[in-house]
Every structure is written in C-alpha cells, then in structure tokens.
N, C-alpha and C positions, 0 to 999 in steps of 0.2 A: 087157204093162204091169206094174208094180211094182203090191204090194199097194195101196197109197196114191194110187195113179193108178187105181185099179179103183171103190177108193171115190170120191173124186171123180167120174169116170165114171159112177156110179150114180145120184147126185143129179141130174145135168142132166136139164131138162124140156125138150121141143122142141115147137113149133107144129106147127098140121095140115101142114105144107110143108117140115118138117124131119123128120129121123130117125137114128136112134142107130148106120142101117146106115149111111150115106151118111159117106165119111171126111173131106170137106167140112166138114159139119155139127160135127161132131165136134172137128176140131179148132177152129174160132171155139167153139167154148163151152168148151173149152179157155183161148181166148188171154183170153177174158173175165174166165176165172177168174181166170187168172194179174195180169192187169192192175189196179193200185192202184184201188180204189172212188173214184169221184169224186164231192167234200165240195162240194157247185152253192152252196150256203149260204156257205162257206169262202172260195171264189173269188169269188162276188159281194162278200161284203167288202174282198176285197183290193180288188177295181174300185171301189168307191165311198170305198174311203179315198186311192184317188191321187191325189197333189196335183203340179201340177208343182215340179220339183226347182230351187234358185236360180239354177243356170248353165243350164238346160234349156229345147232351143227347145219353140216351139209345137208344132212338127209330129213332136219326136223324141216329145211328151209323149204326143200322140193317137196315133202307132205304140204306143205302151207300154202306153193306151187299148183300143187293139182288138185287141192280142194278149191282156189280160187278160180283154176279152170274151169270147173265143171260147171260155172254159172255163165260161160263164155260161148257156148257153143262153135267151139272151133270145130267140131266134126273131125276128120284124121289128121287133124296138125294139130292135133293137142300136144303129142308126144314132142312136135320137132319145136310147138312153141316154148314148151316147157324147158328142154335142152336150151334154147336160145336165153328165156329169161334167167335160166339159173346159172348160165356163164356168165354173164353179162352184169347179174346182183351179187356175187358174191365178193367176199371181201377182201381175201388174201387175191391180191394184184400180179402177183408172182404168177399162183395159178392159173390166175386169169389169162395172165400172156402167155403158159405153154397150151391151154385147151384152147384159143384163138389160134396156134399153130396147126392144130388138127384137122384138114378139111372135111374129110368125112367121121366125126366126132360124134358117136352115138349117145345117148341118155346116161343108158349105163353104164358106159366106158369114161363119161363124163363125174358118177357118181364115184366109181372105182377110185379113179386119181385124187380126187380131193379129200375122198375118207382116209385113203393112205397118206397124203399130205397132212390130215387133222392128226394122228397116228404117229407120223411124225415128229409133227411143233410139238407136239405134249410128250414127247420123251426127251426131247434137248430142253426143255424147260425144266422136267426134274432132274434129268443128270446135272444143267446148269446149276439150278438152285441147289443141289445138292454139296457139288464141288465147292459154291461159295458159303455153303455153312462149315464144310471140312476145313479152309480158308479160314473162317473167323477163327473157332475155335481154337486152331493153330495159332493163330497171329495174338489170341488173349493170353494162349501158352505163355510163348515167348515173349510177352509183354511183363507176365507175371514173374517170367526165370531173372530178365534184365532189371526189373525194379528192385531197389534196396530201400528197408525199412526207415522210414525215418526217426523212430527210436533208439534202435541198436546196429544201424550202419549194415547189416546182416539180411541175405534173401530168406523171406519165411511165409508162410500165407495164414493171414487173420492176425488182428491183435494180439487175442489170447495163445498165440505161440510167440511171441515177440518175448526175448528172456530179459526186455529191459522193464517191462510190466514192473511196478510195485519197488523195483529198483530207485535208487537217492545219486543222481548229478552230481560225481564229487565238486565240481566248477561252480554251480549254479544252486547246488542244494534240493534243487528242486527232484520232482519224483518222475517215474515212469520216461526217464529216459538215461543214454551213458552221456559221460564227459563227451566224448569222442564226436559226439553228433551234436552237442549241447549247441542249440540256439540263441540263446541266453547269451552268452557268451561270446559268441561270433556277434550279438548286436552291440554288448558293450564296446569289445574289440574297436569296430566300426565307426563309433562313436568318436572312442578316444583319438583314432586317425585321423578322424576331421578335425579335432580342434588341437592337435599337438604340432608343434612346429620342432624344426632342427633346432640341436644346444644354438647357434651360429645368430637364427633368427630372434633367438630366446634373448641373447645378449644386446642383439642390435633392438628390440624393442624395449628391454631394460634402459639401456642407455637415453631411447628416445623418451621415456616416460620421465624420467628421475632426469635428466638433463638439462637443464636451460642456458640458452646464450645469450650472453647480459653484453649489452653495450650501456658505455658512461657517457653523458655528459657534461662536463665538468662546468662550474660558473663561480664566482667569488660571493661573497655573500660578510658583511658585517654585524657580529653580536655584539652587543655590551655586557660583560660578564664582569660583577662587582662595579660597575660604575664603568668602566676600561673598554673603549673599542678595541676590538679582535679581530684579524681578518680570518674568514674559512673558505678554503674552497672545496667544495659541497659538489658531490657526482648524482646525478639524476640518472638510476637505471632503469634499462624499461628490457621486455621480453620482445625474443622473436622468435 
C-alpha cells in the first residue's frame, strides 16, 4: 500500500468479530472510508420539502416519495411519513381536504382516491373540451346560414358560387356585383343628400345671392353743361 493508504489503514477500529488480519474486513472499512458521509439531516429535508410538481401524477410523486426516503432512515415510519408527506404535497386542494378528513387514512387508501380523482379531472376535461368544440362548429354554422353575400344580396358559401361573379352593375357598370347590393351607388346617393337642399331652401338662397338692398342717399350737386349751370340731384347707393 501507498504511504496514504497506510495512514488511513491505521485509523480503522474494528469490533470484537472483525480484525485488521482478515482482508474482508479490511477492505469494507475501506469502501466506508471512501464512500460520501451521509448528511440524514440533509436528505430528510429534501423529503419533507416535496411537493407534487403541476403536470405530476399521484403515483409518479409517491415513487419520488419513497426513493427520497430511503436516504432518511425513518426505520418503520417510513410508510406513515410517506402518507403524511404525500397529503400534505399534493396539489389539487379539494383532495387534500377530504383525505385530512380521514383519521385513520392508510397509504393506499390514500393513493386509491386521488388516482380516481386524477381519472376523473381528465374525463370532464375531454367531455368539456369536447362540448366546446361541438359549440363552435355549430355557432360558425349559423354564422355562415345568417350572413349574406355582399355581391349578390344571396346566402352561398365561397366566392366562386356567388352568381354575381363576372356579372356588370346595371347602376354603376362596374363588374362582379348586382344593382341590388351596388355600393357605388348607395355612396353617390349619400353624397348627393349632404349637399341637396329642399326646392324652399334652393329659392331662399337664390334670392340671398342675386339680391341686394340698396339704400339712397340723395344730395344736389351742380354741372355746367354747354356753358349753363344745371342743378342734379345725385343718389349715392351703397349695399347692405
């Protein structure tokens, strides 16, 4: 053996039924040495902080349970700490309050309920989602029966069934639609209604255009025409 293996070797103590001759013995206190110290403190936390994961079944979470036990040395309260932690981690809260209703709530009886619970959720999920695809599909139905073409005024499904395709606007001239629905048409319309007024209004603003009110005022004023004072009296109009 290496210097460093002697010392090590030196240290080991053995029981009345072991011995330093025996090559046996020797090497398990060896593999002892060599083997990581185990942190029981360490690992019982990891076990009591596990909680099941959101996509995580029941029975993947109690495997993950009882492997992180086994580094715990609970000796026969494995089983009861096991039950404890997996009530206590799991997610659906619902469950959680009737298996705290249970006093004497074994492992198993523990595992039973919540796999039937998981068994459950996951059949009202597809019926659900189910019912609301039957639901759309319905509702795009009768979305499609209620809409009318805006080509041909007409219920029909896709363009190319629409029989105003390749058709001429008597109104607008234009193609691929009827009179009946013409757009064109309903804008001019629209148009001419903002800027038309009643005959009534037509007349009163003729009047006001083409109208003006003259006042005079009159003053005398003298020309000489051929040599000859004239008198004139001369009106000064102005607008108003």
């Amino acid at each position: 053996m290496e210097d460093g293996a002697v010392d090590i070797f030196e240290t080991f103590q053995y029981s009345e039924d072991e011995s330093a001759e025996k090559f046996e013995d020797v090497i398990k206190k060896f593999e002892q040495y060599c083997q990581p110290r185990q942190n029981v403190v360490f690992d019982r936390f990891k076990f009591f902080s596990r909680s099941q994961d959101k996509d995580e079944t029941v029975d993947k979470y109690v495997t993950e349970l009882k492997k992180l036990s086994s580094q715990c040395n609970f000796g026969e309260q494995t089983e009861f700490l096991i039950r404890e932690r997996s009530v206590l981690g799991i997610n659906d809260k619902t469950v959680q309050e009737r298996l705290l209703r249970d006093a004497d709530l074994k492992l198993a009886k523990a595992l039973d309920y919540c796999r039937s619970s998981e068994a459950s959720r996951k059949q009202v999920i597809e019926i659900t989602g189910s019912s609301a695809r039957e639901a759309s599909i319905v509702n795009k139905e009768k979305n499609k029966a209620k809409s009318k073409s805006k080509k041909c005024g007409f219920n029909h499904d896709g363009e190319k069934k629409c029989p105003a395709m390749g058709k001429t606007c008597l109104k607008c001239k234009k193609k691929n639609h009827f009179a009946g629905v013409c757009e064109n048409q309903k804008r001019v319309k629209e148009i001419r209604e903002e800027n038309d007024f009643p005959e009534e209004d037509q007349d009163i603003l003729a009047v006001r255009k083409q109208t003006k009110v003259v006042s005079a005022i009159a003053r005398n004023e003298i020309l000489h025409i051929n040599g000859k004072p004239i008198s004139f009296k001369i009106a000064i109009q102005g607008r108003r």
